[in-house]
Structures are given as C-alpha cells and as structure tokens.
Biopython code that builds the backbone (N, CA, C, O; Angstrom):
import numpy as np
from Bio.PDB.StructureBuilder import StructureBuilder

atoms = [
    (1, "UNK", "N", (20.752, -12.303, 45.389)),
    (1, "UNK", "CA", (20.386, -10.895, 45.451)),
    (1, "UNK", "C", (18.867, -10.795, 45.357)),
    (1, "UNK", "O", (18.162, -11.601, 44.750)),
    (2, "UNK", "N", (18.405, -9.643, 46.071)),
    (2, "UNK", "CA", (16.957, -9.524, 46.047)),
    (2, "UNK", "C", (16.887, -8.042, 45.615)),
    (2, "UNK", "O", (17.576, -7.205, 46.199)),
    (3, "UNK", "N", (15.854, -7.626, 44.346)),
    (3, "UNK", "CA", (16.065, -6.639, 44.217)),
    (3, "UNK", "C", (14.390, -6.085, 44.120)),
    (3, "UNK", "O", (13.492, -6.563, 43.428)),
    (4, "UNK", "N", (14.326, -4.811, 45.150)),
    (4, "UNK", "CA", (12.903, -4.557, 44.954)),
    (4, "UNK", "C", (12.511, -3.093, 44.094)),
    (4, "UNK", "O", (13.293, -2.147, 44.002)),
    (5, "UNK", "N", (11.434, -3.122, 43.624)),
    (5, "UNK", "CA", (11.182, -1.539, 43.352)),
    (5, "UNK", "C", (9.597, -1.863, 42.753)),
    (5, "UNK", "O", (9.128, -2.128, 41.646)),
    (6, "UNK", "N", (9.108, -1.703, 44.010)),
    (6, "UNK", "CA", (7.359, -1.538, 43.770)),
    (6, "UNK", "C", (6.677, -0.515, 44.304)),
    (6, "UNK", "O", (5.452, -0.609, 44.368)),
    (7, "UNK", "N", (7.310, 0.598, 44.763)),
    (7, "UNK", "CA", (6.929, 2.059, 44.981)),
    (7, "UNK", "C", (5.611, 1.861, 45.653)),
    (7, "UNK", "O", (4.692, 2.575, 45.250)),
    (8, "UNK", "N", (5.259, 0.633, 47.036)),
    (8, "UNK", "CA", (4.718, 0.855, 48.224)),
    (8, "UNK", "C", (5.269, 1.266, 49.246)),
    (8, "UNK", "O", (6.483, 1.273, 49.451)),
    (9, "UNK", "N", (3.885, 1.879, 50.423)),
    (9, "UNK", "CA", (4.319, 2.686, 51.275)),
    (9, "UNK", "C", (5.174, 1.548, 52.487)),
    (9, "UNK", "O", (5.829, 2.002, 53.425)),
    (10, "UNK", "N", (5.013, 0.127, 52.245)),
    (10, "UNK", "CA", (5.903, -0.744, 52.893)),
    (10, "UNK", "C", (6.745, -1.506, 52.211)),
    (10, "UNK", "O", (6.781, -2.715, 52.436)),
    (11, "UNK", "N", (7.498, -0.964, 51.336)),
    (11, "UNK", "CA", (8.696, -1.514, 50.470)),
    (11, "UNK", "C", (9.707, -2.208, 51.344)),
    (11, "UNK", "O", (10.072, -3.374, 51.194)),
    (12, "UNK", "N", (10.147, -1.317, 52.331)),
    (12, "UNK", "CA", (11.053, -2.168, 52.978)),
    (12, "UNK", "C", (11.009, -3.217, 53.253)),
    (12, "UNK", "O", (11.777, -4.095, 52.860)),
    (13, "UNK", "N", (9.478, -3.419, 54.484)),
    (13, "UNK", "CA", (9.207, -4.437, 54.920)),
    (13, "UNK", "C", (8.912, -5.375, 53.430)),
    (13, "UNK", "O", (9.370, -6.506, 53.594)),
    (14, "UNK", "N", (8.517, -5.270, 52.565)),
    (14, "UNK", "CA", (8.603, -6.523, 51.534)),
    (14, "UNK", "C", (9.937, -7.078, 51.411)),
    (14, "UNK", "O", (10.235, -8.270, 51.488)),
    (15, "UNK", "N", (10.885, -5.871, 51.167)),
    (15, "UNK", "CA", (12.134, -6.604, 50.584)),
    (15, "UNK", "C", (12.617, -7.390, 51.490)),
    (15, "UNK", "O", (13.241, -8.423, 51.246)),
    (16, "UNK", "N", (12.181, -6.645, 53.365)),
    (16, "UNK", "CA", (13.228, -7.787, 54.339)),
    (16, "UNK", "C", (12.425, -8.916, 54.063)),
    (16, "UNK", "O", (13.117, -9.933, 54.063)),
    (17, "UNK", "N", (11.125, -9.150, 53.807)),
    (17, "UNK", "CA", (10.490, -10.625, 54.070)),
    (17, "UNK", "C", (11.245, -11.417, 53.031)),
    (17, "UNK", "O", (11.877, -12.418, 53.370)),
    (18, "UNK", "N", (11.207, -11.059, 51.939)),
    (18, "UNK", "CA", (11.793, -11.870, 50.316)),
    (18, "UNK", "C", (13.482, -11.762, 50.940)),
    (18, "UNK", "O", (14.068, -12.741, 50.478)),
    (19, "UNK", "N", (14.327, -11.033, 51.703)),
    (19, "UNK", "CA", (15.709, -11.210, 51.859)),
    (19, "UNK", "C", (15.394, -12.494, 52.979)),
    (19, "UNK", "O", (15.747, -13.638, 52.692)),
    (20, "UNK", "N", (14.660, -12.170, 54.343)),
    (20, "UNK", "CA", (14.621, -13.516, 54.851)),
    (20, "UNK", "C", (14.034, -14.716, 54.364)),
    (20, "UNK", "O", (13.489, -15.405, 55.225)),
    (21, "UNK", "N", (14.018, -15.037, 53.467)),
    (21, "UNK", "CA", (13.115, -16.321, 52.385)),
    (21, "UNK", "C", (13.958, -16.424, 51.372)),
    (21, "UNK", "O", (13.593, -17.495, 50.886)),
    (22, "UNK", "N", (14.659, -16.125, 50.849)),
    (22, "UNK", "CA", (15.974, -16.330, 49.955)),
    (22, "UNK", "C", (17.266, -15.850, 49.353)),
    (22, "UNK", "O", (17.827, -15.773, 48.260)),
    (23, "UNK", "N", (17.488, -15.511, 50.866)),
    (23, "UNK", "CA", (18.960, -14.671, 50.753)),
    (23, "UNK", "C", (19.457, -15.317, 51.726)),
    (23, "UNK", "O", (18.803, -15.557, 52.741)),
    (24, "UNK", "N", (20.883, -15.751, 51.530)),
    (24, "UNK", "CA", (21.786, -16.326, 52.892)),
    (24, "UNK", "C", (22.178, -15.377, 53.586)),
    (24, "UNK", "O", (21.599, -14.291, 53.593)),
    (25, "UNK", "N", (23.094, -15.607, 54.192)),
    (25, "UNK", "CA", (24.245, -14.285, 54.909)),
    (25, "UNK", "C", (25.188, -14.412, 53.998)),
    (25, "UNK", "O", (25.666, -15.327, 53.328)),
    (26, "UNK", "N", (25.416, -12.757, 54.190)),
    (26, "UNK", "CA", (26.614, -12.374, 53.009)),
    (26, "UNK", "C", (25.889, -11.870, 51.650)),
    (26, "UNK", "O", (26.514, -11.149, 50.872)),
    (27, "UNK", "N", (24.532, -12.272, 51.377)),
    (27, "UNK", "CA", (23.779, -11.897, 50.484)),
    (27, "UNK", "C", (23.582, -10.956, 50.196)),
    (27, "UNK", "O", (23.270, -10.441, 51.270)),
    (28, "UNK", "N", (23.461, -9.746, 49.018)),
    (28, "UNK", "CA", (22.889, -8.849, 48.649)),
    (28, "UNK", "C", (21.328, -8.708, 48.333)),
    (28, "UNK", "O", (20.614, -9.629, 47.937)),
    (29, "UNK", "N", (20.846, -7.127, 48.629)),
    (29, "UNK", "CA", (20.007, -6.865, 48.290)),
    (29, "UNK", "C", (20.164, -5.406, 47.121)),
    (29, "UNK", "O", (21.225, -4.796, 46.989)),
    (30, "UNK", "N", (19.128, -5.122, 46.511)),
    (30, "UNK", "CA", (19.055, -3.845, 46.140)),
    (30, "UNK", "C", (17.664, -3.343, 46.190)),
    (30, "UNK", "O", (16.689, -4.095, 46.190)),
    (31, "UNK", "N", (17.578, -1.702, 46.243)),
    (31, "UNK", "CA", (16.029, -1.678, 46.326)),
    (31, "UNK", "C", (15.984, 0.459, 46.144)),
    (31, "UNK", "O", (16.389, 1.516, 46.626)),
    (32, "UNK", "N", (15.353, -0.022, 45.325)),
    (32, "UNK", "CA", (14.844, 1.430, 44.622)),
    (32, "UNK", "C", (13.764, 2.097, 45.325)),
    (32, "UNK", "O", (12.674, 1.530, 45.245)),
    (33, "UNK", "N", (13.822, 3.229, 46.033)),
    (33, "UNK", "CA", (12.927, 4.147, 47.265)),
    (33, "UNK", "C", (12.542, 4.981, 46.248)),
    (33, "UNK", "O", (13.522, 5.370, 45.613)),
    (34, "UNK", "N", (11.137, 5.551, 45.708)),
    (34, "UNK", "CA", (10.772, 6.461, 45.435)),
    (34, "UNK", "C", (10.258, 6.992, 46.742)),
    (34, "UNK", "O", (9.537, 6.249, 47.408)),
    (35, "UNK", "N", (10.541, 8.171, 47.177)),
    (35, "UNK", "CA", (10.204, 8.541, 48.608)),
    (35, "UNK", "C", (8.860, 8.813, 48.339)),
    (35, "UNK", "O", (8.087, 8.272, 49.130)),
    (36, "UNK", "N", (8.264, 9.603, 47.311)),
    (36, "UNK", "CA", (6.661, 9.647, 47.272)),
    (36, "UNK", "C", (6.292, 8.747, 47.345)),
    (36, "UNK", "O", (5.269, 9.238, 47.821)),
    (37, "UNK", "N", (6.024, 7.451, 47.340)),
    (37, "UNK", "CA", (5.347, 6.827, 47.363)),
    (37, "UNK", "C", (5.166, 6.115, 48.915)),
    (37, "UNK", "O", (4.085, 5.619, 49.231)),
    (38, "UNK", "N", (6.148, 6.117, 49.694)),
    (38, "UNK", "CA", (6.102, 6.230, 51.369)),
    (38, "UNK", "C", (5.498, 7.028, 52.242)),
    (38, "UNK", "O", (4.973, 6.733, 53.316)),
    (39, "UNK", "N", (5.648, 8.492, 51.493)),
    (39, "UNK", "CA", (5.084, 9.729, 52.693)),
    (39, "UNK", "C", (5.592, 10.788, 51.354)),
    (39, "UNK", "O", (6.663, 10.911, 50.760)),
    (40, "UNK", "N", (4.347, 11.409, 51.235)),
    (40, "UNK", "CA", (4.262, 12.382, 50.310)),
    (40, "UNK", "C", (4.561, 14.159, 50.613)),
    (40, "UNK", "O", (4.696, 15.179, 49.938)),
    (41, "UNK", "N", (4.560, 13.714, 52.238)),
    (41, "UNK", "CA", (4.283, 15.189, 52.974)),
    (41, "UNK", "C", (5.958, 15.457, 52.931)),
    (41, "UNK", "O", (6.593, 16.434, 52.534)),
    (42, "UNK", "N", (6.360, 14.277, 53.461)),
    (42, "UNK", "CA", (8.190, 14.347, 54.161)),
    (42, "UNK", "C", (8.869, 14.533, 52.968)),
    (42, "UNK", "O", (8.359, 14.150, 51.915)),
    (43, "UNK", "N", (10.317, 15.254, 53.007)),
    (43, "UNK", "CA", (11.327, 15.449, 52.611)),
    (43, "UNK", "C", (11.886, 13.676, 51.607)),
    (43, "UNK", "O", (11.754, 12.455, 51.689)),
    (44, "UNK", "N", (12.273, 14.323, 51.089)),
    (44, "UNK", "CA", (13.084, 13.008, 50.150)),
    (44, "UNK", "C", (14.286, 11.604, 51.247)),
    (44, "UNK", "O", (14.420, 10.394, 51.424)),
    (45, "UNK", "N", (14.877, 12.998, 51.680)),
    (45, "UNK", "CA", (16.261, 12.661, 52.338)),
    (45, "UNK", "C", (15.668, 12.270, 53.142)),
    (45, "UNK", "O", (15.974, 11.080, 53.216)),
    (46, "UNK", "N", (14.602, 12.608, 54.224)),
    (46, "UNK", "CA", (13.908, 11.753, 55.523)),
    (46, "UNK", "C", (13.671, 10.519, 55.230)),
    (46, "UNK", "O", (14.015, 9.522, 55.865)),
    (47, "UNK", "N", (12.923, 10.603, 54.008)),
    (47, "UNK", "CA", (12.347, 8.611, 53.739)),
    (47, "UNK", "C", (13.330, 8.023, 53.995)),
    (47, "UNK", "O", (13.370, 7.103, 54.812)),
    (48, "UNK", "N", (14.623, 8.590, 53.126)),
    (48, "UNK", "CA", (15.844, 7.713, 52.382)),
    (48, "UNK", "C", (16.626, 7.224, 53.988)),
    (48, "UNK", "O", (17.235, 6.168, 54.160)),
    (49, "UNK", "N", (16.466, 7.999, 54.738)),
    (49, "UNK", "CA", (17.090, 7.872, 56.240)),
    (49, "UNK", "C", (16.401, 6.673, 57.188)),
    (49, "UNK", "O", (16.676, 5.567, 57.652)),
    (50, "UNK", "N", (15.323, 7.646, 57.153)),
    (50, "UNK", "CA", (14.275, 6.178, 57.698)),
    (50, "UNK", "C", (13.736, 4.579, 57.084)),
    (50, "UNK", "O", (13.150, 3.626, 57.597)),
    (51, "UNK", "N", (14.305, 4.890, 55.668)),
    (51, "UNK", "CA", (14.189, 3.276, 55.096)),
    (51, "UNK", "C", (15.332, 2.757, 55.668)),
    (51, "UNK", "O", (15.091, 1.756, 56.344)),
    (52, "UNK", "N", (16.674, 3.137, 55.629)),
    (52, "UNK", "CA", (17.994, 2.950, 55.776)),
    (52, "UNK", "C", (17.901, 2.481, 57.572)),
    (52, "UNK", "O", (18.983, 2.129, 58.042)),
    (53, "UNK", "N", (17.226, 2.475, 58.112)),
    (53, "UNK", "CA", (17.297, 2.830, 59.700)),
    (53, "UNK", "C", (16.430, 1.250, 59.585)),
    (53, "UNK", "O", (16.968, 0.156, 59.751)),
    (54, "UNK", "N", (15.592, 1.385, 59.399)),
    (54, "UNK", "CA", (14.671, -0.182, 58.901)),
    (54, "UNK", "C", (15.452, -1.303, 58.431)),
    (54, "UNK", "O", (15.274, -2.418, 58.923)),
    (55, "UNK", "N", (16.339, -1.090, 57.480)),
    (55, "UNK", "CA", (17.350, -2.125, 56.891)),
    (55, "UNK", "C", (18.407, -2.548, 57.708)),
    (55, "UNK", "O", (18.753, -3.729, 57.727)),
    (56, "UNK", "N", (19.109, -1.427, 58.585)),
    (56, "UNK", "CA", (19.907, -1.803, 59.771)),
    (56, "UNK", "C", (19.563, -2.438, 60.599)),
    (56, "UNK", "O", (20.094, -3.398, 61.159)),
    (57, "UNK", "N", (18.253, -1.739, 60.802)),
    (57, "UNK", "CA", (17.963, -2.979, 62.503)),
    (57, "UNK", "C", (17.102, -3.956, 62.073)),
    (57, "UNK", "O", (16.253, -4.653, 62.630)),
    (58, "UNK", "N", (17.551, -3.835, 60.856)),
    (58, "UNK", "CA", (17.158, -6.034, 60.397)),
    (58, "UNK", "C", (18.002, -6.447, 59.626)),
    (58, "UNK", "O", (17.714, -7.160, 58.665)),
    (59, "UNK", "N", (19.560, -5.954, 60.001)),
    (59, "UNK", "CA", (20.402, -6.845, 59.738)),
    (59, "UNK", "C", (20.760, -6.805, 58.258)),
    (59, "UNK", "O", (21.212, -7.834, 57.756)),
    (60, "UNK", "N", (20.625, -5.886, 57.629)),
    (60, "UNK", "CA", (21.093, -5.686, 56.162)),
    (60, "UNK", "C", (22.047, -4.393, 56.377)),
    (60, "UNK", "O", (21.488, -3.395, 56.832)),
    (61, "UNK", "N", (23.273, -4.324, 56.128)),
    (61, "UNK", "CA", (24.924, -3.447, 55.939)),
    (61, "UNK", "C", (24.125, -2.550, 55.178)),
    (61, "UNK", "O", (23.412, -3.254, 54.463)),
    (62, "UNK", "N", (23.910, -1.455, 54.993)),
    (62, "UNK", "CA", (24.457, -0.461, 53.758)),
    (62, "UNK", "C", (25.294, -0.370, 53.367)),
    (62, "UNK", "O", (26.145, -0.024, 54.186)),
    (63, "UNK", "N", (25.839, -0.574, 51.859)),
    (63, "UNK", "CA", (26.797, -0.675, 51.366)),
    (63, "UNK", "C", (27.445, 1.176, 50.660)),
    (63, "UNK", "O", (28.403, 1.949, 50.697)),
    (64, "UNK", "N", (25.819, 0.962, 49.994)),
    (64, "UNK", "CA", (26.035, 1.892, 49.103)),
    (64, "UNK", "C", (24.773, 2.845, 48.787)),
    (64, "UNK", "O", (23.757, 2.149, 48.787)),
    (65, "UNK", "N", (24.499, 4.147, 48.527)),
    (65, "UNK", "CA", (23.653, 5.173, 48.646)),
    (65, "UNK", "C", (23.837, 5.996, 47.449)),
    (65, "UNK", "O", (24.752, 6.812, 47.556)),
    (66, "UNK", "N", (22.946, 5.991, 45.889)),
    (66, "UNK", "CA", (23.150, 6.468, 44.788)),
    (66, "UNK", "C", (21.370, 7.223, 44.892)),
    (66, "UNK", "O", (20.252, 6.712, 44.961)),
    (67, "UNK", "N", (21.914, 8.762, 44.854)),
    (67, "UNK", "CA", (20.412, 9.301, 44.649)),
    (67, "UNK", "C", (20.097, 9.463, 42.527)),
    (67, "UNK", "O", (20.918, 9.956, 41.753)),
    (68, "UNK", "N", (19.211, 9.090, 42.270)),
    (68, "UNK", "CA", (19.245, 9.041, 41.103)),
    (68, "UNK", "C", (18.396, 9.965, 40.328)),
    (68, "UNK", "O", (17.681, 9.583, 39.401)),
    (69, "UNK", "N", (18.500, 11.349, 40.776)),
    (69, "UNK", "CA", (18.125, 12.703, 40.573)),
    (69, "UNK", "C", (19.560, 12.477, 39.189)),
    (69, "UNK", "O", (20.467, 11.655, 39.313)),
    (70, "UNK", "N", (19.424, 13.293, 38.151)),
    (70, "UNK", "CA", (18.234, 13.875, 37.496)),
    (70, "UNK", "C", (17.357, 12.842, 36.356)),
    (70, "UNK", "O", (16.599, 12.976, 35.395)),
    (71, "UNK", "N", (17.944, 11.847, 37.079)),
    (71, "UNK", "CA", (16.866, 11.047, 35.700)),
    (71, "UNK", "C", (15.657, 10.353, 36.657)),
    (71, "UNK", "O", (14.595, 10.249, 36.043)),
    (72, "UNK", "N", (15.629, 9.937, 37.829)),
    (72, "UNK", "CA", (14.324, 9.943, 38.772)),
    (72, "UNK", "C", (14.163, 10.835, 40.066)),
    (72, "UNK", "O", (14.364, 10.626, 41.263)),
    (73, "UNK", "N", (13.874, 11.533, 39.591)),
    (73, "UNK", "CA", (13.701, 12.284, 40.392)),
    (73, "UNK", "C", (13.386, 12.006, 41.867)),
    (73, "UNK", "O", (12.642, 11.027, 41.807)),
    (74, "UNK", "N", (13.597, 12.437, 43.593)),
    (74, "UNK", "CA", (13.236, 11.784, 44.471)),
    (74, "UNK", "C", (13.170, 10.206, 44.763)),
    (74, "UNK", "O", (12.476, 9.592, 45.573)),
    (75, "UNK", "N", (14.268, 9.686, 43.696)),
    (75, "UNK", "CA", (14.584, 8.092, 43.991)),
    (75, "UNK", "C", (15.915, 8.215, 44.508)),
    (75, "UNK", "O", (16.671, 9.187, 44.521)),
    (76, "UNK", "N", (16.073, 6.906, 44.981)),
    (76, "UNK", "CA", (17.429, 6.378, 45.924)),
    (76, "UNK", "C", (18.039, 5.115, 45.359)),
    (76, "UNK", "O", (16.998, 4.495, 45.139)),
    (77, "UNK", "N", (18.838, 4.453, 45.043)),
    (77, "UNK", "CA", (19.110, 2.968, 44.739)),
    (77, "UNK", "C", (19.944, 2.865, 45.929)),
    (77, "UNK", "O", (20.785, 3.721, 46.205)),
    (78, "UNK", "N", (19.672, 1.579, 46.808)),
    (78, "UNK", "CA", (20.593, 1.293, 48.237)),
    (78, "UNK", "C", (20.755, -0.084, 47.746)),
    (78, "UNK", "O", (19.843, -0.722, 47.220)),
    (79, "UNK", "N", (22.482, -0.709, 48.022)),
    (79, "UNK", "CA", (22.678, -1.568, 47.853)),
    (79, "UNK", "C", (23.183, -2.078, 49.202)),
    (79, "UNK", "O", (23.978, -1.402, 49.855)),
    (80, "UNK", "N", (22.859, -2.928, 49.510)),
    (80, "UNK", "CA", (23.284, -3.767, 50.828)),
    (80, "UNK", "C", (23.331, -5.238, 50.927)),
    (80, "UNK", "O", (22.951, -6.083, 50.118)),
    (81, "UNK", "N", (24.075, -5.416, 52.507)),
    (81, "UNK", "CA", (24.217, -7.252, 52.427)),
    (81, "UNK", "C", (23.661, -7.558, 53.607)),
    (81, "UNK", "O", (23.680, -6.918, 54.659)),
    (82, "UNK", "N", (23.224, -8.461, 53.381)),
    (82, "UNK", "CA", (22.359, -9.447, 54.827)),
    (82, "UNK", "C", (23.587, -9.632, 55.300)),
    (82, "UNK", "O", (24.529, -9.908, 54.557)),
    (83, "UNK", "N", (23.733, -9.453, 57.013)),
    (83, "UNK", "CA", (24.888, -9.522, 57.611)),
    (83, "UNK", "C", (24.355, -11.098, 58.848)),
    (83, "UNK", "O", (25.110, -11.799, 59.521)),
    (84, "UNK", "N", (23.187, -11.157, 58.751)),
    (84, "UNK", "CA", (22.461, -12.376, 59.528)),
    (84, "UNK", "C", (22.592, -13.693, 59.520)),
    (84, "UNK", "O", (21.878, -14.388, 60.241)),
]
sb = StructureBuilder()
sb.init_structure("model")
sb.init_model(0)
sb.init_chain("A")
sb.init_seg("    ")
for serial, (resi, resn, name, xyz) in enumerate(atoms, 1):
    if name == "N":
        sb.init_residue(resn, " ", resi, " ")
    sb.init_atom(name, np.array(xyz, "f"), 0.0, 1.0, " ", f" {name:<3s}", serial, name[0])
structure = sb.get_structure()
C-alpha cells in the first residue's frame, strides 16, 4: 500500500510515481486530497473528480470515496488498487 497526504498541487502525480516504484498489481493505494491545496479557486467536488480521472487513466480502480467533512473539512480519502 502507498499512502499519500502532502497537500501539493501535484499529489497525484507523486502518489502514481511511489505506486509505480513499489506497488505490484493488485496493490493498494490511499491518498488524502485536500482540494485547497490543488486549486483554491475550484469547487471541492471538481478537484475530487479530476484527481479521480488522473488515477484511472493510470491504472489505479477506485475503490472507495469517503469525504471527510466535518472533521476536515474539503478533504477526500480515495482508496484504490493498481490494476497494472
């Protein structure tokens, strides 16, 4: 499992590099989206869509989609598997 949460505006792209460098197939990831910290202007739910859209077309499943309002506010926890 690779689990990220460093609230840069290229989170994704970190977590796919660290999932392709030590995650097999079948592997999990997890990774915590504060959407402010991507795009401050956009909607919450936009980031959370467009990170999710990034993880698909590199081969990581969405499993699972937990918004974690009211204790972080504008965060997401996505759990997924390297399908590669």
């Amino acid at each position: 499992c690779v689990y990220s949460d460093v609230a840069q505006p290229d989170q994704t792209e970190i977590l796919l590099a660290n999932a392709k460098a030590f995650i097999r197939p079948r592997g999990h990831i997890m990774m915590a989206i504060k959407a402010s910290s991507i795009d401050s202007v956009k909607p919450p739910g936009q980031i959370y869509e467009q990170e999710v859209r990034k993880l698909e077309d590199s081969a990581i499943g969405v499993i699972q989609r937990l918004d974690l309002d009211p204790f972080d506010r504008a965060h997401q926890m996505i759990l997924g598997e390297w399908t590669d």
